[in-house]
N, C-alpha and C positions, 0 to 999 in steps of 0.2 A: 504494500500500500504506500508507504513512506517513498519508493523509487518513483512510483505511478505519479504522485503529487508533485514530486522534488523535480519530474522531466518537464510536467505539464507547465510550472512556475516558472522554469528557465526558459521553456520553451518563448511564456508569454512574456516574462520580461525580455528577452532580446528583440523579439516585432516591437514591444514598446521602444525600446529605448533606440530604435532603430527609425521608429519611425519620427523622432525628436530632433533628428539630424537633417534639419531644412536651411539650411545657410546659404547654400547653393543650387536655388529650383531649375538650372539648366535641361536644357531638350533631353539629355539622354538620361536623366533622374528621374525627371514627371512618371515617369511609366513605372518608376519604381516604389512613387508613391501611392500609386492606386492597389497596388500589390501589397505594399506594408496596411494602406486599408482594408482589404479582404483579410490578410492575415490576424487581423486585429478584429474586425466582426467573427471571423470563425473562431478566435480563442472564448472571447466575449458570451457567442453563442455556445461552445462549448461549457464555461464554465456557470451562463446561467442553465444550463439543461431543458432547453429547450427540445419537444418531441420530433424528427426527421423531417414529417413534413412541415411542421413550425419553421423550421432551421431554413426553411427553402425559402420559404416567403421571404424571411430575413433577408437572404444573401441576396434575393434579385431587387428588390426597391431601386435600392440604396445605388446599385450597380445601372441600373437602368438611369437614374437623374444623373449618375456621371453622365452616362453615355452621351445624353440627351444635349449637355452644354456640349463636351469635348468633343463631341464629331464638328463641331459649327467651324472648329478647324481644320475640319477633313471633309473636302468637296466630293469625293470617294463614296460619304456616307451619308445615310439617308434619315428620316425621323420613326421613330416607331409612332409616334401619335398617325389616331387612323388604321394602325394595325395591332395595336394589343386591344383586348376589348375595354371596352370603357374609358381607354387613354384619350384626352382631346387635344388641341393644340396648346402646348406650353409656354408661358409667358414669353417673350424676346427681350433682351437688354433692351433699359431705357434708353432714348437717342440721345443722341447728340454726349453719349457717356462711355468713358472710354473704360471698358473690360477686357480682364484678363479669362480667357476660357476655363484654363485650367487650374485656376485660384476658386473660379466661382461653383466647376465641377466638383472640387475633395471637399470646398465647403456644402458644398448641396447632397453628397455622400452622406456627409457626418450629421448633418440634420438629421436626413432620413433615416438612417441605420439609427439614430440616437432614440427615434419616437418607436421604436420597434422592437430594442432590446431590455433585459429589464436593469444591466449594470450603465445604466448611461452615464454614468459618471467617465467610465474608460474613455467613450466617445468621445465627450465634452472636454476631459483633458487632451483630448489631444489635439481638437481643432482649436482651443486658446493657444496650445504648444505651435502647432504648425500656424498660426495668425501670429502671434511673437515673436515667431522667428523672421517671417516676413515685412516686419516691422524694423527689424534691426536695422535693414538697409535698404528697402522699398520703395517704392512711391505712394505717400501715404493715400494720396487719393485715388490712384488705382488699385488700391488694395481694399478700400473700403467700397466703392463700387461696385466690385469683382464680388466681395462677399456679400452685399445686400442683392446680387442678381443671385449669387447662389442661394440665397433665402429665399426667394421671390421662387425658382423651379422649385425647393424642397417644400415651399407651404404646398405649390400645386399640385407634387407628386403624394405627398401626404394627404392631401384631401382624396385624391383618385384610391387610395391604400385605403384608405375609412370608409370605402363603398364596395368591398370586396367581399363583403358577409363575414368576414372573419368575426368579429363581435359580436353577432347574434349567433354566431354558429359556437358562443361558449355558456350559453344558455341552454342549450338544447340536451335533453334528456340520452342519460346513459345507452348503451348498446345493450336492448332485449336478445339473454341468450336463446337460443331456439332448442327444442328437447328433440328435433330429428335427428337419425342417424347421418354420422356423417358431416354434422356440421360443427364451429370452434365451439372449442371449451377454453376456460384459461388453463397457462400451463406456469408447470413449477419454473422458478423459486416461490414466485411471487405470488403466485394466480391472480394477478393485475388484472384489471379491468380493460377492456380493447381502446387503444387509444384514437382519437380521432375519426367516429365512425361516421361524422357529418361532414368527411372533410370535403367532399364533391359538390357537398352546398357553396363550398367558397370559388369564387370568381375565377376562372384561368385563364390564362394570358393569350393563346391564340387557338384553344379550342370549339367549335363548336359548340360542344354540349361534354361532361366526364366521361361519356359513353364513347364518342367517336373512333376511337381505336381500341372496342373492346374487343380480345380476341375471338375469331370464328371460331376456332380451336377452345373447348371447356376440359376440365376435368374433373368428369360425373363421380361422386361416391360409389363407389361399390364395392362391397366384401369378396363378390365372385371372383374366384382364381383367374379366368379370361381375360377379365376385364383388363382394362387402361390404368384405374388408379391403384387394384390391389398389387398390379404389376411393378408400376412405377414407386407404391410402398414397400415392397420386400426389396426392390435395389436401392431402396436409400436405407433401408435396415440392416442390407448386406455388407455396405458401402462404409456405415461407420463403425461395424465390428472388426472392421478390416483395415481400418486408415493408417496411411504411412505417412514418417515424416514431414512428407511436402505437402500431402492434404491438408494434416491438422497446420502446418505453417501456412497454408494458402487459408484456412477458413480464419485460421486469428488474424492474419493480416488483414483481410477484407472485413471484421466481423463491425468495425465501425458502430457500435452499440453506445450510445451515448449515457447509458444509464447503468450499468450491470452490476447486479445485486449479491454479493459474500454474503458469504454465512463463515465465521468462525466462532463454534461453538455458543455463545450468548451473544456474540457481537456479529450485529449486522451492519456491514457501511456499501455506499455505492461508490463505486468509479464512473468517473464521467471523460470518455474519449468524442474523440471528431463526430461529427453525423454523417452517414453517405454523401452525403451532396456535398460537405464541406472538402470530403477528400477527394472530389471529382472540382471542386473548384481549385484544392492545392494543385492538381494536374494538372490545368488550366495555367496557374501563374509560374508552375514552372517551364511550360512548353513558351507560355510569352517571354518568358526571362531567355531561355537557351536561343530563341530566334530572337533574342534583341529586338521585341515588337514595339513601335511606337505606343505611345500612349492611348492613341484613338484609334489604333488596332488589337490593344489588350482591353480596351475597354468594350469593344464590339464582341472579344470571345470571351470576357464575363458574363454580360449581360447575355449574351446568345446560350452560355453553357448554362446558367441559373436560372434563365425561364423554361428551355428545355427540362432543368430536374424539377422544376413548379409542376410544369403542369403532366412531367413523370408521373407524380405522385399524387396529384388530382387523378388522372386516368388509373392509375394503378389501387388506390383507397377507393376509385368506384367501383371496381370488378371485384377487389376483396369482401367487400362490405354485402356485395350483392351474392355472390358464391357462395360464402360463407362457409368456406371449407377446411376441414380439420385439420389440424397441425400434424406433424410425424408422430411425434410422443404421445399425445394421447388415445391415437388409435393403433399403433405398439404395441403400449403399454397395457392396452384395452382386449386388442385381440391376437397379440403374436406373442410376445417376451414382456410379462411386468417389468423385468429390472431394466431392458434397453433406457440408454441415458444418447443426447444426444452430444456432442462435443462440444459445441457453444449454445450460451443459452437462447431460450426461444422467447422471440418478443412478443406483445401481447399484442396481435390482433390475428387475422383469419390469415389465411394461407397462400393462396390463388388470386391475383398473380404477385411473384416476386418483386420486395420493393428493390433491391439490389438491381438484380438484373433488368428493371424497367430502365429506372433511371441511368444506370450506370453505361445504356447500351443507345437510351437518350442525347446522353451528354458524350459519347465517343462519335456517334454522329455528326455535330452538331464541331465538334472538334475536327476529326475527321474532312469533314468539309472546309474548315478556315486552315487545315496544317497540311493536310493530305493522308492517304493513308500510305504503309512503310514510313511511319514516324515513328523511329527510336528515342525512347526514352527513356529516364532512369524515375522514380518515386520513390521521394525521398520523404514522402507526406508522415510513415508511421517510425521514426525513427526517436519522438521525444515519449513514443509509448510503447518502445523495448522491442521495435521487429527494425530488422534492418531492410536497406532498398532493393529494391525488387526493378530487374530491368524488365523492358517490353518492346516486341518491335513494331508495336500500333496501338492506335487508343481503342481499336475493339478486341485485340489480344486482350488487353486489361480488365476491358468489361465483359470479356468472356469468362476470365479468372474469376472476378466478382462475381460473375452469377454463377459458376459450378462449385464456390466457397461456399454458397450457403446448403450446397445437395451436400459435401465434406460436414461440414458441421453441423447434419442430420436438422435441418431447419427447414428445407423446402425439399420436393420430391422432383426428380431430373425431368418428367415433362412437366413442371410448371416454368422450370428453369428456361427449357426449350421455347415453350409459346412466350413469356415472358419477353426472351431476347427480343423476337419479332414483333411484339408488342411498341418495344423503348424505343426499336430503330425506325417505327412510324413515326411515333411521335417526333423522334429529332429531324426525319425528314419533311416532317409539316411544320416543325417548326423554323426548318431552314426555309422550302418556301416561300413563306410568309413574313419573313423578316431577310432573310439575305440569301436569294435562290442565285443568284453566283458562282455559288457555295454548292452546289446541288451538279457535283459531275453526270 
């Protein structure tokens, strides 16, 4: 426990204290400061614990009002108002008022990320840190300009975030278990209650309706040896009695569980690691870092890659919720081997389809498009929570890891995994579409 905490705190102080080092906002830094911004909403959001698809909303706002100033310097790029739903046209600097783009972008970030997470303190120090610094040796009236237009996008994208149902959708009554076969139970440690089973009420970014890419491909319950599910349950029953080294290191690597619950003897405590989408966003800033991408081309593949895992996880919590299909462990446990355990723990909601491999095959899309694919990489995202880096020679090798991690860590059954993949790489292909078809070899 003590190393888990002691990695996470280095971890965060160094994006802090990293991102305190504004003295010289030159061309080839900016880019480095929107990077130290994600890095610092993702700790943020890490250590307030918020739930996966929570964490998603997070990361795209905040990423999207950059976007929305800093392309104004890139004739390349286009507006999303008009094409995310609900987005409309966003204020324009006042005239005749001379702004900086990229001053009023990391300020119009830290608003937004700031009205969204619940440690806003971190946020707020650092945009007084990065306005003080710029102060040292600045123009003071271009500096305050620059940040009153960033105020001016962040009230607007703020008001658009207040109409996304997210708010009413935290009033809305727990998930009725159902007594048919076949459908979730909670499972151990915790028997937690299904998190976020309204989440398809909230708004998505360029979906039609939660439903639009739900797979033709189901997988029907059935006890019957023939079948498709009893089939697909004794190989992932098979699969974790048997696991080898590189399994159990490929399902911890990927298990990205933001919450996971110990037990030692009376004392119970939680670890809180990355979220999926956070660690598909570190892939993201490091594939911009390794191509040395401009500022208004890393800010085109956040915002591209964290509406992609938005509205992953809209699509994917509406097929789960609607399925409603039982976990490994409990029907195992139920009808094959009581003591089968599965290797990482099982989160709490239904089964069908995987969030992992939605998202994670989402966002290699959607990358895939702005890098190409045969893009070698290394990820170096789980290194301050005790795995070392993992190379890959594309971003759908990755998320193909990611989604066969969770069939290894006896969490999801290999055809959900399977429909699942096809699932995330609709999604990232309508999402490319629709925001930057370019991108769409």
């Amino acid at each position: 426990m003590f190393k888990q905490t002691s990695l996470k705190r280095a971890f965060f102080l160094i994006t802090i204290l990293t991102c305190f080092n504004f003295h010289q906002l030159r061309a080839q830094n900016k880019a480095e400061t929107l990077h130290q911004l994600n890095s610092l909403l993702i700790n943020t959001v890490m250590v307030d614990f918020f739930t996966p698809p929570v964490a998603s909303r997070i990361y795209a706002y905040p990423n999207i009002a950059f976007y929305e100033i800093i392309r104004l310097d890139d004739p390349s790029l286009s507006s999303f108002s008009g094409k995310l739903n609900g987005l409309g046209v966003l204020p324009a600097a006042p005239k005749n008022s001379n702004v900086d783009h990229f001053i009023a972008a990391s300020v119009a970030f830290s608003f937004v990320a700031q009205s969204l997470v619940g440690s806003e303190y971190k946020i707020e120090n650092w945009r007084q840190a990065f306005i003080d610094s710029l102060l040292l040796k600045g123009n003071t009236e271009l500096i305050k300009n620059s940040i009153l237009y960033g105020k001016l996008v962040a009230d607007s994208v703020t008001a658009w975030v207040k109409r996304d149902n997210y708010s009413q959708s935290r009033g809305m009554p727990r998930f009725t278990l159902s007594k048919e076969p076949g459908t979730w139970q909670p499972t151990p440690a915790d028997y937690a209650q299904a998190i976020e089973p309204f989440w398809n009420t909230i708004r998505p970014f360029t979906l039609n309706s939660p439903a639009q890419f739900s797979p033709k491909e189901k997988l029907p319950f059935s006890l019957k040896k023939n079948s498709s599910f009893y089939k697909t349950m004794m190989e992932v029953y098979e699969i974790g009695k048997k696991l080898d080294t590189t399994q159990k290191a490929t399902a911890k690597y990927w298990d990205d569980n933001p919450n996971v619950s110990t037990n030692m003897g009376h004392l119970n405590y939680f670890i809180h690691k990355i979220s999926p989408g956070g660690h598909w966003l570190m892939i993201t800033k490091q594939a911009c870092q390794a191509k040395n991408e401009t500022v208004s081309r890393s800010a085109l593949a956040y915002s591209l890659t964290a509406i992609a895992l938005f509205d992953g996880f809209i699509a994917c919590w509406d097929e789960k919720f609607k399925s409603d299909l039982v976990r490994p462990i409990t029907v195992i446990n139920d009808h094959v081997d009581k003591n089968w355990q599965p290797y990482i723990q099982t989160p709490p909601f239904p089964e069908f389809t995987s969030g992992h491999a939605v998202i994670s095959n989402a966002a290699a899309t959607v990358l895939t498009g702005l890098f190409g694919d045969n893009y070698q990489f290394t990820d170096l995202t789980e290194i301050p929570f005790g795995n070392d880096p993992r190379k890959f020679n594309s971003f759908y090798e990755a998320a193909k890891e990611s989604s066969m991690s969770r069939v290894y860590g006896g969490i999801h059954y290999p055809e959900t995994a399977r429909i699942s993949v096809i699932q995330g790489k609709e999604i990232g292909t309508h999402v490319l579409q629709i925001l930057y078809p370019v991108a769409i070899k």
